[in-house]
N, C-alpha and C positions, 0 to 999 in steps of 0.2 A: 504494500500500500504506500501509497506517495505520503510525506510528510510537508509539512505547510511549507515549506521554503522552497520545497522543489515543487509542488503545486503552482507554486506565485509564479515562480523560473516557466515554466509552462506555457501558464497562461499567459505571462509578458511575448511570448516569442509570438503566441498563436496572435496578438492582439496586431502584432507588429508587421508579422507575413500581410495579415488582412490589409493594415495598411500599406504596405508596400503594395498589393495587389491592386490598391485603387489610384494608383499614382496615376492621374491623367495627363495629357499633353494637351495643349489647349492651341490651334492654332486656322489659317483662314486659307479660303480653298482659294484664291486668288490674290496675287499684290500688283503695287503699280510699280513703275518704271518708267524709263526716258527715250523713247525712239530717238535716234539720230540727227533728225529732221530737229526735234526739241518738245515732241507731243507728247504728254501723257499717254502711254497704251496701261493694258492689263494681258497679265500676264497670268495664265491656268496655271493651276499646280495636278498634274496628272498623277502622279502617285507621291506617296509618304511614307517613311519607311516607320518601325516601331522606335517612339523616344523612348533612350535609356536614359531614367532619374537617376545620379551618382547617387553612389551609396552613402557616402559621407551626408550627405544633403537627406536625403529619408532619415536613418538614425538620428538625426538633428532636428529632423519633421522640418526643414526652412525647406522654403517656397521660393520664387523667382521668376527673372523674366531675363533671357538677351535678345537685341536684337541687331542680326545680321545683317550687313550687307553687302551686294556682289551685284554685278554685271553678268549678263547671259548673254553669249554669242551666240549668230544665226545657224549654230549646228547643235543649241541648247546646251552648250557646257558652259558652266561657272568658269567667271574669272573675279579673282579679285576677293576672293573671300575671308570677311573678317568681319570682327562684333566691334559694332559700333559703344553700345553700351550693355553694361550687364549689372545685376542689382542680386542676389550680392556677386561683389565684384568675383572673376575669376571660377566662382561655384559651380555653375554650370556653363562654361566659353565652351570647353570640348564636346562634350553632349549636344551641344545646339549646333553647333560646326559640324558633326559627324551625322547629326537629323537632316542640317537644309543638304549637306553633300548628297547626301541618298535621296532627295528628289528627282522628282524628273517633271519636267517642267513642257507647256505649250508654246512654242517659239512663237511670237505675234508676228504678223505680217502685216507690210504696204503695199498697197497696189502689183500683190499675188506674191510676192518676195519676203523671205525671212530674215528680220531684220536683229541687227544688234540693238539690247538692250539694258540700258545702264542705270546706276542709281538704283537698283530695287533694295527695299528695305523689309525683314520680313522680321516679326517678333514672336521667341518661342516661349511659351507661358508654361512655367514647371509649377502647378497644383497638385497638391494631397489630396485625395478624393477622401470627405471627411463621411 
């Protein structure tokens, strides 16, 4: 039979998987960017990969946001990728660098041409699902 300590030991891990299990990723199925020309377009986000919440950052239960930004060229690869701001600093920079990497994105086009586009700013929101 379990004794109270190791009872407690238990139930903290069982409480803690749970929350780990609901760590969401919070994020928008399209951002804007800068055509060439100097227009506003919008730019699809066609697939997302699974965000991993650091671990250090769950055990800690903090929460956060960065947000990246990078340039897509007209063959759809990132250029230029790097977090503009993050809160808290550094906690999640790799986690949200290795999410936007693993997109794959809709190259916008001009008058039937895929164009380069620059300035997108996309922001990844690390939530505890409480």
């Amino acid at each position: 039979m379990y004794n109270k300590t190791k009872l407690l030991a238990l139930t903290t891990r069982l409480l803690l998987a749970i929350c780990l299990l609901g760590a969401m990723p919070s994020f928008a199925a399209s951002v804007k960017g800068t055509s060439p020309a100097g227009n506003e377009v919008v730019v699809e986000i066609k697939k997302t990969p699974s965000l991993k919440y650091p671990r250090r950052a769950e055990r800690l239960g903090v929460e956060g946001f960065v947000t990246v930004g990078f340039d897509l060229s007209a063959d759809g690869e990132l250029i230029d990728l790097r977090v503009i701001e993050s809160q808290p600093r550094l906690m999640f920079d790799k986690s949200a660098l290795k999410f936007v990497k693993g997109m794959d994105f809709v190259v916008p086009e001009e008058d039937g041409n895929r164009i380069l586009t620059s300035d997108i700013k996309f922001r990844v929101q690390f939530q505890l699902q409480r």
